[in-house]
BAVORO-940549 format. One record per residue (C-alpha): residue number from 1; residue in three letters; x, y, z. Coordinates in Angstrom, 2 decimals, decimal comma. Example, Ala and Ser with C-alpha at 12.3 -4.5 7.8 and 13.67 -1.06 7.14 Angstrom:
2
1	Ala	12,30	-4,50	7,80 $
2	Ser	13,67	-1,06	7,14 $
//
This chain:
208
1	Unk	-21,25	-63,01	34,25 $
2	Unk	-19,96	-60,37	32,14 $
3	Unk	-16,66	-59,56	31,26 $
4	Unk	-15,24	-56,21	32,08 $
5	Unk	-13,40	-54,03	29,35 $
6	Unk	-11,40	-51,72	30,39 $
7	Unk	-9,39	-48,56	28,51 $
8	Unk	-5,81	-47,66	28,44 $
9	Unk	-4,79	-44,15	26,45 $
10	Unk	-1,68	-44,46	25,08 $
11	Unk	-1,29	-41,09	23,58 $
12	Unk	1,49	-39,18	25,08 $
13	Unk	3,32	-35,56	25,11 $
14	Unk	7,01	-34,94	24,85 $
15	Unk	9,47	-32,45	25,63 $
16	Unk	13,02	-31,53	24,34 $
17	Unk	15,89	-33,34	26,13 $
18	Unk	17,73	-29,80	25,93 $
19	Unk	15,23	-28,39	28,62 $
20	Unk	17,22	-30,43	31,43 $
21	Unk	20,31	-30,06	29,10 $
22	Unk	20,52	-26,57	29,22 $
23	Unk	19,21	-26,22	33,19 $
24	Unk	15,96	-24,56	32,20 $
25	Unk	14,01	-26,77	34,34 $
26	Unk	15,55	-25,87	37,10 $
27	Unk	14,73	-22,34	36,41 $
28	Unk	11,12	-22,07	35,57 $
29	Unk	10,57	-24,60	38,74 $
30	Unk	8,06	-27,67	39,02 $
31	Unk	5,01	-25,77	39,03 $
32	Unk	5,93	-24,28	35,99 $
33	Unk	7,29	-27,37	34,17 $
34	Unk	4,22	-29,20	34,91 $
35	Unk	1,17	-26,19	33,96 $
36	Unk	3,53	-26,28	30,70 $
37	Unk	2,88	-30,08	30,27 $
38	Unk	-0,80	-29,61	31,29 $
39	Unk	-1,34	-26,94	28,15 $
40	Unk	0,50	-29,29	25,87 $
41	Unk	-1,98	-31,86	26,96 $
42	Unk	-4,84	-29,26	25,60 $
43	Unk	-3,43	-28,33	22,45 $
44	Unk	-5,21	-29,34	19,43 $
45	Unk	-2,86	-31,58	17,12 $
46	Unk	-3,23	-29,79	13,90 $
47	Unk	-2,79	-25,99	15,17 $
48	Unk	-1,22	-26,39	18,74 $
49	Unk	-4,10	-24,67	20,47 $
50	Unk	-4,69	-24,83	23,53 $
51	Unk	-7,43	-22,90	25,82 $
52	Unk	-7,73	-24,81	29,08 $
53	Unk	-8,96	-22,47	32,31 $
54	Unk	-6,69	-22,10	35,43 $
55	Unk	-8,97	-24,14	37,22 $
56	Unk	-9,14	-26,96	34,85 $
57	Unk	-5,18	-26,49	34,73 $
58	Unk	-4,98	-26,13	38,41 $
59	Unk	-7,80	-29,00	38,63 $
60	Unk	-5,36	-31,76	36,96 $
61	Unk	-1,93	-30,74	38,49 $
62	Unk	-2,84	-29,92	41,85 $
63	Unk	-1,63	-27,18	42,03 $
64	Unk	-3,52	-23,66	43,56 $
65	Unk	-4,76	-21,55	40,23 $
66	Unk	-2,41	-18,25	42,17 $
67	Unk	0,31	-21,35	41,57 $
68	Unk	-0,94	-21,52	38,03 $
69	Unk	-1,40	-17,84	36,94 $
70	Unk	2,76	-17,69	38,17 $
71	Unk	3,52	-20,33	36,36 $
72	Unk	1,93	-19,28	33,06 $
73	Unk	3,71	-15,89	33,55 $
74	Unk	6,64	-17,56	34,29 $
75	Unk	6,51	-19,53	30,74 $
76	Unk	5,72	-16,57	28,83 $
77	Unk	8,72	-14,81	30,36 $
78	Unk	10,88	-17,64	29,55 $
79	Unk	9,62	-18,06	25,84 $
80	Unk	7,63	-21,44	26,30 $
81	Unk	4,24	-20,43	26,06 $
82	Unk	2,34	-17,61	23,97 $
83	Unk	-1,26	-16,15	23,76 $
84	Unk	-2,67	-16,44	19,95 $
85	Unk	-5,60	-15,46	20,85 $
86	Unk	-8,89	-14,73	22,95 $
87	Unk	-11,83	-17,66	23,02 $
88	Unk	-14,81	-16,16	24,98 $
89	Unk	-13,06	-15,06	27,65 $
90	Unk	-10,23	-17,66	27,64 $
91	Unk	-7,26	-16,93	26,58 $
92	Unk	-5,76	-19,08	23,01 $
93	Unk	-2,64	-20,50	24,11 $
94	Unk	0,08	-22,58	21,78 $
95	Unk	3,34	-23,83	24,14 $
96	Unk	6,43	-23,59	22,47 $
97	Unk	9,55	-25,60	22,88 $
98	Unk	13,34	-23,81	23,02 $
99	Unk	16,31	-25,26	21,80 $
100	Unk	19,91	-23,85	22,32 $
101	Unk	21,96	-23,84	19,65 $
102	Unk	25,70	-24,37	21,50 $
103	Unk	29,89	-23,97	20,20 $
104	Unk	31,68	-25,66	22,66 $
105	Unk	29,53	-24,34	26,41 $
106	Unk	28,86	-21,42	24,96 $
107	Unk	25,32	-20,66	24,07 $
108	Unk	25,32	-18,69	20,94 $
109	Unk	21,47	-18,71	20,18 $
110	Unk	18,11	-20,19	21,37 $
111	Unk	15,35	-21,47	18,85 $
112	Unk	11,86	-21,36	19,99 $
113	Unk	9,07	-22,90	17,48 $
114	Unk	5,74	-23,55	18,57 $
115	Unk	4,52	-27,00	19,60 $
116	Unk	2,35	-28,18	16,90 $
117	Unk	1,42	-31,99	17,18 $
118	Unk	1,48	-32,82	13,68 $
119	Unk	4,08	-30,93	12,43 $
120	Unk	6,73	-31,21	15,34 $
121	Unk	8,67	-34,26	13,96 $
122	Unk	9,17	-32,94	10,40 $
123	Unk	10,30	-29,24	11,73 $
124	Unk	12,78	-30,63	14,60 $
125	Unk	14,29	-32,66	11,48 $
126	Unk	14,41	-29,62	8,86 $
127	Unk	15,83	-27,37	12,34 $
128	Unk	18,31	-29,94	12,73 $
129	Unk	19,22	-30,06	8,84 $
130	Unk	19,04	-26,03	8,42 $
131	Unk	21,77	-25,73	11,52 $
132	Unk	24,08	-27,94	10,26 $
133	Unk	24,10	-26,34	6,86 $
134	Unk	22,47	-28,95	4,68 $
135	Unk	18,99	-26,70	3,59 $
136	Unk	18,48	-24,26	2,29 $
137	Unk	17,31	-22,51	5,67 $
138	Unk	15,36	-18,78	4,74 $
139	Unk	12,05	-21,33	5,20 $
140	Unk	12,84	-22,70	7,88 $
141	Unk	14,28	-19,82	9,96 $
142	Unk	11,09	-18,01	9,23 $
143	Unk	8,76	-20,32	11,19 $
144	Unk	10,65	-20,18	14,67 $
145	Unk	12,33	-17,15	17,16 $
146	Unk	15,42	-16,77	17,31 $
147	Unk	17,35	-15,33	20,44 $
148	Unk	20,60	-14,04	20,83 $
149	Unk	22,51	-16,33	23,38 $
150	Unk	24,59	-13,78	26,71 $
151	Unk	26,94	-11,55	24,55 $
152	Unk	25,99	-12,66	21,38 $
153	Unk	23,90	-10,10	18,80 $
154	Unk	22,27	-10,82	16,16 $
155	Unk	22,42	-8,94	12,61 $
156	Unk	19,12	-9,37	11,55 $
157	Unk	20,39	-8,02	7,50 $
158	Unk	22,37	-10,89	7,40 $
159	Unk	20,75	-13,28	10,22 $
160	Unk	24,72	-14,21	11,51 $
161	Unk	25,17	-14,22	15,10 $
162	Unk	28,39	-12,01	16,00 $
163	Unk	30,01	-11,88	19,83 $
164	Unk	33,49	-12,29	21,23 $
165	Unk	35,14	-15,59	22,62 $
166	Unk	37,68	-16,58	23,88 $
167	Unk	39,73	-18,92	21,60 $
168	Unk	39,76	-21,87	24,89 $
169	Unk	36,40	-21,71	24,14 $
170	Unk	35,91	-23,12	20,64 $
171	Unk	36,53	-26,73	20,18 $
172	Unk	39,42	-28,20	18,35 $
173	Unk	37,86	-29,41	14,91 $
174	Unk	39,56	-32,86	14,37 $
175	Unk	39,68	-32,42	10,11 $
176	Unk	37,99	-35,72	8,15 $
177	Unk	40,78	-37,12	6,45 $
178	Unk	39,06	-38,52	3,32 $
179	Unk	39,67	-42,11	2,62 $
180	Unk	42,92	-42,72	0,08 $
181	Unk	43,11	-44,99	-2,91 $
182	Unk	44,97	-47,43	-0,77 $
183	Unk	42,25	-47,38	2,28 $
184	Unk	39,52	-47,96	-0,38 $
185	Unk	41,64	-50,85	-2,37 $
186	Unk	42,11	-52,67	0,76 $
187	Unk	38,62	-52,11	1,84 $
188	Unk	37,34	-53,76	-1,40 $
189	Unk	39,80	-56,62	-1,27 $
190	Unk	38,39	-57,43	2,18 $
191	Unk	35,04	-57,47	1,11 $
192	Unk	35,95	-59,72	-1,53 $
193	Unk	37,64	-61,85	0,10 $
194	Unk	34,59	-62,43	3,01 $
195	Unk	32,40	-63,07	0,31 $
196	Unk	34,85	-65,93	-1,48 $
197	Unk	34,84	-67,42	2,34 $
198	Unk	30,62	-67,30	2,70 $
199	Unk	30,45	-69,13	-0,71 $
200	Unk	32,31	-71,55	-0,09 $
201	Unk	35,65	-70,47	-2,15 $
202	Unk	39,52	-72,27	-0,62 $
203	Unk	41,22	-69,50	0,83 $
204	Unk	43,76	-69,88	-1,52 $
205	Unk	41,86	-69,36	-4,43 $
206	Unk	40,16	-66,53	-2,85 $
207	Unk	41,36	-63,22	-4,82 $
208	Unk	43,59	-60,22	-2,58 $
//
């Protein structure tokens, strides 16, 4: 008798945790979420390209392709999904994923870079470096889309973000109190003092 092999892929997709974060699920809809998903699916890992039909689309979702051709309007509306291109008749597409960039509730931009397999990790990370003002960002800024959160405009001279607030709506920065001689002293002494007791050192003899 022989023995039956069988296959399991492994290989997966992901999304931002902002997209349920910020409520845009619940905007674009189901139908939407899940043709965005399907194109993800498609996209080639070094470029992000992705040119699957509506009926293959429709075909794996279950959706109607009138369901699907909404949907992929809806995305483009919405900044998650763009057309590079024409293959044959197809259109080229490359999803993109949006992250808001928040003070306090307030959204003061959105950043929208496109979903490229093999470069998403190392781009999120420089994105996440670049907005909290550790890089050097002019490189970084020019690969993604950046849109001005409600009120908010931006100065593209300067690339600042400038709107009004209302002072409730900034959070209190707590200040970082750096360490103080004394703090650090002590720290060491305690250090020393654990390592005295893990070799084996009296307490007595062990130095404060």
């Amino acid at each position: 008798m022989k023995s039956i092999q069988g296959d399991i892929d492994t290989t997966y997709t992901t999304h931002q945790r902002d997209m349920f974060t910020s409520g845009l699920v619940a905007e674009i809809g189901p139908s939407a979420f899940a043709t965005w998903h399907a194109i993800k699916w498609h996209a080639d890992f070094q470029t992000g390209q992705s040119y699957p039909g509506i009926r293959r689309i429709a075909e794996i979702t279950g959706m109607s392709t009138p369901t699907v051709v909404t949907a992929i309007k809806i995305l483009k509306s919405k900044n998650l999904l763009r057309v590079s291109g024409k293959r044959g008749q197809q259109d080229v597409y490359v999803a993109r994923e949006r992250l808001d960039v928040r003070v306090g509730g307030r959204v003061i931009c959105t950043v929208v870079v496109d979903f490229v397999p093999a470069e998403m990790r190392e781009r999120l990370a420089l994105l996440k470096k670049a907005g909290s003002g550790n890089l050097d960002a002019e490189d970084v800024w020019a690969q993604v889309d950046l849109l001005p959160g409600p009120g908010m405009v931006l100065d593209k001279a300067t690339g600042t973000f400038s709107g009004e607030m209302l002072a409730d709506e900034v959070p209190e920065q707590v200040p970082v109190q750096p360490p103080t001689m004394k703090s650090v002293a002590e720290a060491k002494a305690a250090l020393k003092q654990i390592a005295d007791q893990m070799r084996g050192v009296p307490k007595k003899q062990a130095s404060v």
